[in-house]
C-alpha positions as CSV (number, residue, x, y, z in Angstrom):
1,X,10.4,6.2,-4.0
2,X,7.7,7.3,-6.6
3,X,10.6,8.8,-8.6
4,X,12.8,5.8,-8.3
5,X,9.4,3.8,-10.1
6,X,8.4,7.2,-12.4
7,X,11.0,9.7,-12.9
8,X,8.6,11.8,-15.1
9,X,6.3,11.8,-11.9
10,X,5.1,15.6,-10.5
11,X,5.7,15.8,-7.2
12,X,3.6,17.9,-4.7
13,X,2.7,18.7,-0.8
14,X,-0.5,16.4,-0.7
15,X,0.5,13.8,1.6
16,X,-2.6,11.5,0.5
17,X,-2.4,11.8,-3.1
18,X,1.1,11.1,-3.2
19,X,0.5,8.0,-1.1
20,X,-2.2,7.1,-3.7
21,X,0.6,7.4,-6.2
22,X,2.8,5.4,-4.1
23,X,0.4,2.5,-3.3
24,X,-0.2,2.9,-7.2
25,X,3.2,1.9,-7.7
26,X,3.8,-0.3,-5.1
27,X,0.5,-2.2,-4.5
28,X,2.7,-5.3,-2.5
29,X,1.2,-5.8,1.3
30,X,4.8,-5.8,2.5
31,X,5.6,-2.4,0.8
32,X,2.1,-1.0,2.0
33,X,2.3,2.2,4.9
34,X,-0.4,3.9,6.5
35,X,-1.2,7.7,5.5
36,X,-1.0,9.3,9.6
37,X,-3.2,12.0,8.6
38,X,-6.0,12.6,6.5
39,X,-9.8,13.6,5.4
40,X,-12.6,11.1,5.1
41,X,-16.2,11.8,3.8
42,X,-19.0,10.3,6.0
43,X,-21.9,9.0,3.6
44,X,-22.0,8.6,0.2
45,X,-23.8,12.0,-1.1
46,X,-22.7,14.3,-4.2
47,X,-22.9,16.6,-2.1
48,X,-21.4,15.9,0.6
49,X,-18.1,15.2,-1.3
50,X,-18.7,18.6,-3.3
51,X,-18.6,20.4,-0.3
52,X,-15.1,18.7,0.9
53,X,-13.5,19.0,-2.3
54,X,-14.5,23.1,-2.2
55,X,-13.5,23.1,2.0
56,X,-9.9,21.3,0.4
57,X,-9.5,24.1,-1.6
58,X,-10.0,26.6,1.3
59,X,-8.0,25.0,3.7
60,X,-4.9,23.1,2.0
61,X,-3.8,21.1,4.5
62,X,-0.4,21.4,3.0
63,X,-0.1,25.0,3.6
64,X,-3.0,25.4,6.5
65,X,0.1,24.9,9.5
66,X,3.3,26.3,7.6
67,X,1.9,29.4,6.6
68,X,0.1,32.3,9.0
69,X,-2.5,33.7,5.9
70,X,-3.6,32.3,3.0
71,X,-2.4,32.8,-0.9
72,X,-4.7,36.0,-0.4
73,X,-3.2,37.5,2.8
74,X,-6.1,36.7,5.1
75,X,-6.1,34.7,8.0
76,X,-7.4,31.2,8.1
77,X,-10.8,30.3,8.7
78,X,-11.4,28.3,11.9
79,X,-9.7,27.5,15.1
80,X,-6.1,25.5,14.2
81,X,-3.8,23.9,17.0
82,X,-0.4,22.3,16.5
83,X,1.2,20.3,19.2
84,X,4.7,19.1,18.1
85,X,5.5,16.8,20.5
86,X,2.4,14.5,20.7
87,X,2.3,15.0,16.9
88,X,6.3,13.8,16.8
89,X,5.7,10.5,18.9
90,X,2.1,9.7,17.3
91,X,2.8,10.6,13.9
92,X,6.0,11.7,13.0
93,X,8.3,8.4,14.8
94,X,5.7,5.7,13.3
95,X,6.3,6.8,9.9
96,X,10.1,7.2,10.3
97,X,9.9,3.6,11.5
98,X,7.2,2.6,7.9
99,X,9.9,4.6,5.6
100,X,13.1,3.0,6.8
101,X,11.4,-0.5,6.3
102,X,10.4,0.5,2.7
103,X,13.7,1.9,1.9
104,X,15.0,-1.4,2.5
105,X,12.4,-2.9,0.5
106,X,12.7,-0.7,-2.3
107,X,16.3,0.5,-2.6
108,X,17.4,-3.4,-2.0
C-alpha cells in the first residue's frame, strides 16, 4: 500500500516506521490500523530516548526472533520468548482482519 501511494518508497523490516510511512500517506481515520507491537519511551528525557535509540540498535526487533546470533555471531542479549499461538490469535488474526479492510479501501 505505501508503494501503491510512493513507488520510489524504500521498504524495510521496521514494522513501526513503515506504519509511520503508511499513516503518512494515508492519514484518513477509516484507513487508520493499529501497530500490534511496539516500543514506547516513558518520560520525556534526552536521555532516556538516547538510551532506546542505542538498545534499538542492539536488539533489532526485526531480526531479534528470526535469527539465533546477531550480525556479529554472538548470541542475543537478554532472555527472549516466542509463543506462536497466543501471538497468532492476539496479534497476527487482528491485523489480517485491519489489512483486508484497507485493501478494500485502498485498492477500490
Amino acid at each position: 500500500m505505501i508503494i501503491k501511494k510512493n513507488p520510489n518508497a524504500k521498504l524495510h523490516h521496521d514494522v513501526e516506521k513503515l506504519a509511520i510511512d503508511y499513516h503518512r500517506l494515508y492519514p484518513h481515520k477509516n484507513q487508520y490500523w493499529q501497530v500490534p507491537f511496539g516500543f514506547e519511551v516513558l518520560g520525556d528525557s534526552s536521555e532516556a530516548k538516547k538510551k532506546f535509540e542505542d538498545l534499538k540498535k542492539e536488539l533489532p526487533v526485526e531480526q531479534l526472533y528470526r535469527y539465533p546470533i546477531n550480525k556479529n555471531g554472538k548470541a542475543w542479549l537478554g532472555a527472549f520468548a516466542f509463543e506462536p499461538r497466543t501471538f497468532m490469535g492476539t496479534v497476527i488474526l487482528p491485523v489480517e482482519t485491519d489489512f483486508q479492510r484497507l485493501e478494500k479501501l485502498v485498492f477500490a
